[in-house]
C-alpha positions, 0 to 999 in steps of 0.5 A: 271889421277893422278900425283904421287909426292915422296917428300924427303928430303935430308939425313942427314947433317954435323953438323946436331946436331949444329942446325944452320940456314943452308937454303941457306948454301951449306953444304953436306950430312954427310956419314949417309946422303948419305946412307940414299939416297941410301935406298930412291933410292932402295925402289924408285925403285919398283915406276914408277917415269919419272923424277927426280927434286932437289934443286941447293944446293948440300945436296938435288943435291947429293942425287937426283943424287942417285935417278936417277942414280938408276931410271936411269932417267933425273935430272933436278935442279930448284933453286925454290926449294932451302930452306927458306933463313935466310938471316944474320942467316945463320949459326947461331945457335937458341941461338945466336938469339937475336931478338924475333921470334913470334908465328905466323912466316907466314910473319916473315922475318928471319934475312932479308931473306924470309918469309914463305909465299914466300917460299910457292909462289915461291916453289908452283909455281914450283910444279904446272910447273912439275905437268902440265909438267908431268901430269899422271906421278910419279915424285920425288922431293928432297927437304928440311925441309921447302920445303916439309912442304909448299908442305904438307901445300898446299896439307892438304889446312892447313894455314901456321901458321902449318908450324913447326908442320909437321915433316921431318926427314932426308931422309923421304919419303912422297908421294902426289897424285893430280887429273886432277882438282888439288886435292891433297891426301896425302898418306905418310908424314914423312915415308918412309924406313929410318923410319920404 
């Protein structure tokens, strides 16, 4: 039996082209963002997806909303899933930085928020919960960038040193597939029709 997880991440932001630090920041989907959750909520819809599960911050809530709305499915919000928090960065932008990041950001904490590696543990954690949940099922997940890169990390069983070379776009699409023993196969990263 196989578990499907379609794995988005929310549409596009307000001042996206700042590039701030947002994490736990509650900012909305820009117009654009939230058209592209449409499109996501309409090709979803030729899928058998049971369940609908986001983030409690309002960018990923707002278009799980969409989704299941369309799917006409339960919403169900778990915090777990809320992006890497940047603690003091939060709203910051990269060149208002003044403290050396290194290479390797595994167990880097930023601006005293969380490491990678614990965003990893508490949003793996979560997934494992919905997949014994809803075991045989397809399940969508809306995420966000750092959410889904953790996801796709542990599923590739890639090391977390990877995490910024796995690409997520606002609004993509990625599915994963697990077996009964765990095993994970990857089928989409970074697809989806706000892509093609």
């Amino acid at each position: 039996m196989v578990t499907t997880l379609y794995l988005i991440r929310h549409g596009q932001i307000l001042y996206h082209d700042e590039w701030r630090f947002t994490g736990h920041l509650d900012i909305e989907m820009d117009e654009i963002g939230i058209s592209q959750l449409y499109t996501i909520a309409d090709h979803l819809s030729r899928y058998t997806i049971r369940a609908v599960y986001s983030s409690d911050l309002k960018r990923s809530l707002k278009g799980a909303a969409i989704i299941a709305r369309k799917l006409n499915i339960s919403l169900l919000i778990n915090p777990s899933f809320r992006e890497l928090s940047f603690g003091e960065w939060e709203g910051l932008k990269i060149e208002e930085i003044s403290e050396t990041i290194p290479d390797d950001l595994t167990d880097f904490r930023f601006g005293g928020g969380e490491t990678i590696r614990e965003l990893q543990q508490r949003v793996i954690s979560a997934l494992k919960g919905i997949i014994t949940r809803h075991k045989g099922e397809g399940i969508a997940l809306i995420g966000h960038g750092g959410v889904n890169r953790v996801i796709l990390l542990d599923a590739l069983r890639m090391e977390l040193k990877n995490f910024y070379r796995i690409k997520q776009e606002y609004g993509c699409l990625n599915i994963i597939e697990y077996a009964d023993d765990g095993f994970a196969s990857v089928r989409l990263i970074n697809g989806g029709p706000n892509l093609e």
